[in-house]
C-alpha positions in Angstrom: -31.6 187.3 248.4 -32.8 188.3 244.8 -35.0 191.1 245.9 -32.1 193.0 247.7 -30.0 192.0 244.4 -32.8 193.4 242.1 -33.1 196.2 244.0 -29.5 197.1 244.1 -29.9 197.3 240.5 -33.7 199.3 239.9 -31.6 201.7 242.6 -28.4 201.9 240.2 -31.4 202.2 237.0 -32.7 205.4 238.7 -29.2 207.0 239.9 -28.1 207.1 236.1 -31.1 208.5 234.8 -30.9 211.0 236.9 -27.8 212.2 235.9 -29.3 213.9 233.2 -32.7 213.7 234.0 -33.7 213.6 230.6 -36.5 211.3 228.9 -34.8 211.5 225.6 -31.1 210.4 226.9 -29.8 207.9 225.1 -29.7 204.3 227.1 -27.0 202.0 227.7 -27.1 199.0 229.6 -24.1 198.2 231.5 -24.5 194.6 231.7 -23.9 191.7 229.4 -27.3 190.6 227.4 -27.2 187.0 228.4 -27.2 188.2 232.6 -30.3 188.9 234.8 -29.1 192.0 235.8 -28.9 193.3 231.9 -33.0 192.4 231.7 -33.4 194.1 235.3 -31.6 197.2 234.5 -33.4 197.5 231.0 -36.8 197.0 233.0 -36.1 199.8 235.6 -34.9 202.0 233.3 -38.4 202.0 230.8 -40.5 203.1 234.0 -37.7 205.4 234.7 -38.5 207.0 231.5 -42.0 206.3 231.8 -42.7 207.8 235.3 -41.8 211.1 233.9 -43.4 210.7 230.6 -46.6 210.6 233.3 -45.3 213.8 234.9 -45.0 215.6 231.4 -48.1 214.5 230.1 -50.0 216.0 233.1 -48.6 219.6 232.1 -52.0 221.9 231.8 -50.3 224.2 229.3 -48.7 220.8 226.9 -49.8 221.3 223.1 -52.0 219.0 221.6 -49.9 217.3 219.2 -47.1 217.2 221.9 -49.5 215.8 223.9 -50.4 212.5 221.4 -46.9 212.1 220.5 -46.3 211.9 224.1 -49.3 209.2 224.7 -48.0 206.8 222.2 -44.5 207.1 223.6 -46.3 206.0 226.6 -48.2 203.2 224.6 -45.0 201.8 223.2 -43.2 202.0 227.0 -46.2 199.9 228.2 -45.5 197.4 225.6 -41.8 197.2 226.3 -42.4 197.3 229.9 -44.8 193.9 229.2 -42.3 192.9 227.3 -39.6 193.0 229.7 -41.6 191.2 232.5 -42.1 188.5 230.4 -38.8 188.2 229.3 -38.1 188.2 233.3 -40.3 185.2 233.4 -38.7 183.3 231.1 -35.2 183.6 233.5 -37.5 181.6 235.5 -38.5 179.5 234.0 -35.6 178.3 232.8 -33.9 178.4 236.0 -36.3 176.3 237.3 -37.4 174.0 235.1 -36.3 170.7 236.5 -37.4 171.4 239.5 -40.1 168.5 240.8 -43.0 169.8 241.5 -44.5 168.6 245.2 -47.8 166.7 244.8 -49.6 169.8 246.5 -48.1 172.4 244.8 -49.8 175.0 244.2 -49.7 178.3 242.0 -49.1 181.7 243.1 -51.5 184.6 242.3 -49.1 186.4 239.9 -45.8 185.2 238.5 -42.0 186.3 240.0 -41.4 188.7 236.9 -44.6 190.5 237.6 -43.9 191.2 241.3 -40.5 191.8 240.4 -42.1 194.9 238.3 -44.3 195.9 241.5 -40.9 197.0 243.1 -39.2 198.2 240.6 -41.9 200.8 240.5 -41.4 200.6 244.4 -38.4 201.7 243.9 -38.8 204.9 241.9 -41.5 205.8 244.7 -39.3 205.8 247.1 -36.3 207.7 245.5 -38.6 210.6 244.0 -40.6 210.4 247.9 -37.0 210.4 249.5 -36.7 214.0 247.2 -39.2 215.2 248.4 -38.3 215.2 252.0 -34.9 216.4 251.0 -36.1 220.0 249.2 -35.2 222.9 250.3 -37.7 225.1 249.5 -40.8 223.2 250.7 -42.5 223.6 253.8 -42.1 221.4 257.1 -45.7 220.5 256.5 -45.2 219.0 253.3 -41.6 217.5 254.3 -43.2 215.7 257.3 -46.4 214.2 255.4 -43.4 213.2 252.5 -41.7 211.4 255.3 -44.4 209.8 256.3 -45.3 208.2 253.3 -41.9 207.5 253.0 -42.0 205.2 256.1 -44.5 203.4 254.7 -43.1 202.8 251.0 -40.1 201.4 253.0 -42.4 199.0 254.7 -43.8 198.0 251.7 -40.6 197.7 250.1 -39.5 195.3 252.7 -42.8 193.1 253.4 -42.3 193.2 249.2 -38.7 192.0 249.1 -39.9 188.9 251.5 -42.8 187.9 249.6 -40.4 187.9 246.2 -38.0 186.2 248.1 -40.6 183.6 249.6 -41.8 182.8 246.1 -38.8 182.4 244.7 -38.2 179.8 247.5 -41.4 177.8 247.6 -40.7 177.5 243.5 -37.4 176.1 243.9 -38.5 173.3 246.8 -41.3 172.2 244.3 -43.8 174.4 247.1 -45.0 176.3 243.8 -45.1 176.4 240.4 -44.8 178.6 237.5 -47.5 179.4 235.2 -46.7 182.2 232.9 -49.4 183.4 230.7 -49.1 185.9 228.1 -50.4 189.5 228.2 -52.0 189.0 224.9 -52.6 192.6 225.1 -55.2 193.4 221.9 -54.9 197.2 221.5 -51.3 197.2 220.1 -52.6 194.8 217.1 -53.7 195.4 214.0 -56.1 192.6 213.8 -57.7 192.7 217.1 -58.0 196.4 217.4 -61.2 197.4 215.7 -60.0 200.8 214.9 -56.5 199.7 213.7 -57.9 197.1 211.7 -60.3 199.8 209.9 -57.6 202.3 209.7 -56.2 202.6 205.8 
């Protein structure tokens, strides 16, 4: 199934980061460019990256400027992250272009790519919720209510996996079809940003 094979990978993604642990590590994909699993990795490892750019940026004591350096590091991860799904979408869409498309089709609420994003995020929630239950020097209080929300990220993680896996079905028998539109998002540019526009 593609969700275990994504998965596999986002899993893979978050081992190696973790080997240094280090948001400024330099990042090498392991797969070839013109493979799935090269735009997968890539995707895993920007909210890799990005999930503890959110956990530096919340430090009380951060400096100011570190502090706005940091947010438009974040700004720019969102952007790749977008990027990334869409480039996901594409896969897609090329994959299943000639499909026929059933008379009573009908369109899905969000596209593969973009669900394909909700659990690689899944998949960060549960590894940094499975350290959690693992420390040492926290208390059984806080080790059961981790494990407990573990059980349920692992739930999710699976009722996730079949819904990907359902989709990806229902587009290939012509059940659904693909309708990819672009995030077209408008505070990055310097034309439809107000304050960019303005800005000498």
């Amino acid at each position: 199934m593609f969700s275990d094979f994504a998965f596999k990978i986002f899993e893979e993604s978050i081992k190696k980061y973790h080997l240094k642990d280090e948001v400024s590590q330099v990042f090498i994909n392991p797969y070839p460019k013109d493979d799935i699993s090269h735009l997968l990795y890539r995707k895993n490892w920007i909210d890799t990256v990005q999930w503890h750019y959110e956990d530096i940026i919340r430090d009380p004591n951060i400096e100011p400027v570190s502090a706005l350096k940091l947010k438009r590091q974040i700004d720019a991860s969102n952007q790749d992250r977008t990027d990334l799904v869409e480039f996901i979408d594409s896969y897609f869409l090329n994959k299943y272009q000639s499909v026929e498309k059933k008379a009573d089709a009908t369109i899905n609420t969000e596209s593969p790519a973009w669900a394909i994003d909700r659990l690689s995020i899944l998949a960060l929630k549960i590894y940094h919720m499975q350290q959690e239950v693992d420390r040492k020097d926290a208390s059984q209080d806080h080790i059961q209510k981790c494990q407990l929300k573990l059980n349920v990220l692992l739930e999710q993680k699976k009722d996730l996996c079949s819904a990907i896996d359902q989709l990806l079905e229902d587009i290939e028998s012509g059940q659904k079809y693909m309708k990819v539109y672009k995030q077209m998002k408008m505070y990055n540019d310097n034309e439809l940003n107000p304050v960019l526009r303005k800005a000498p």
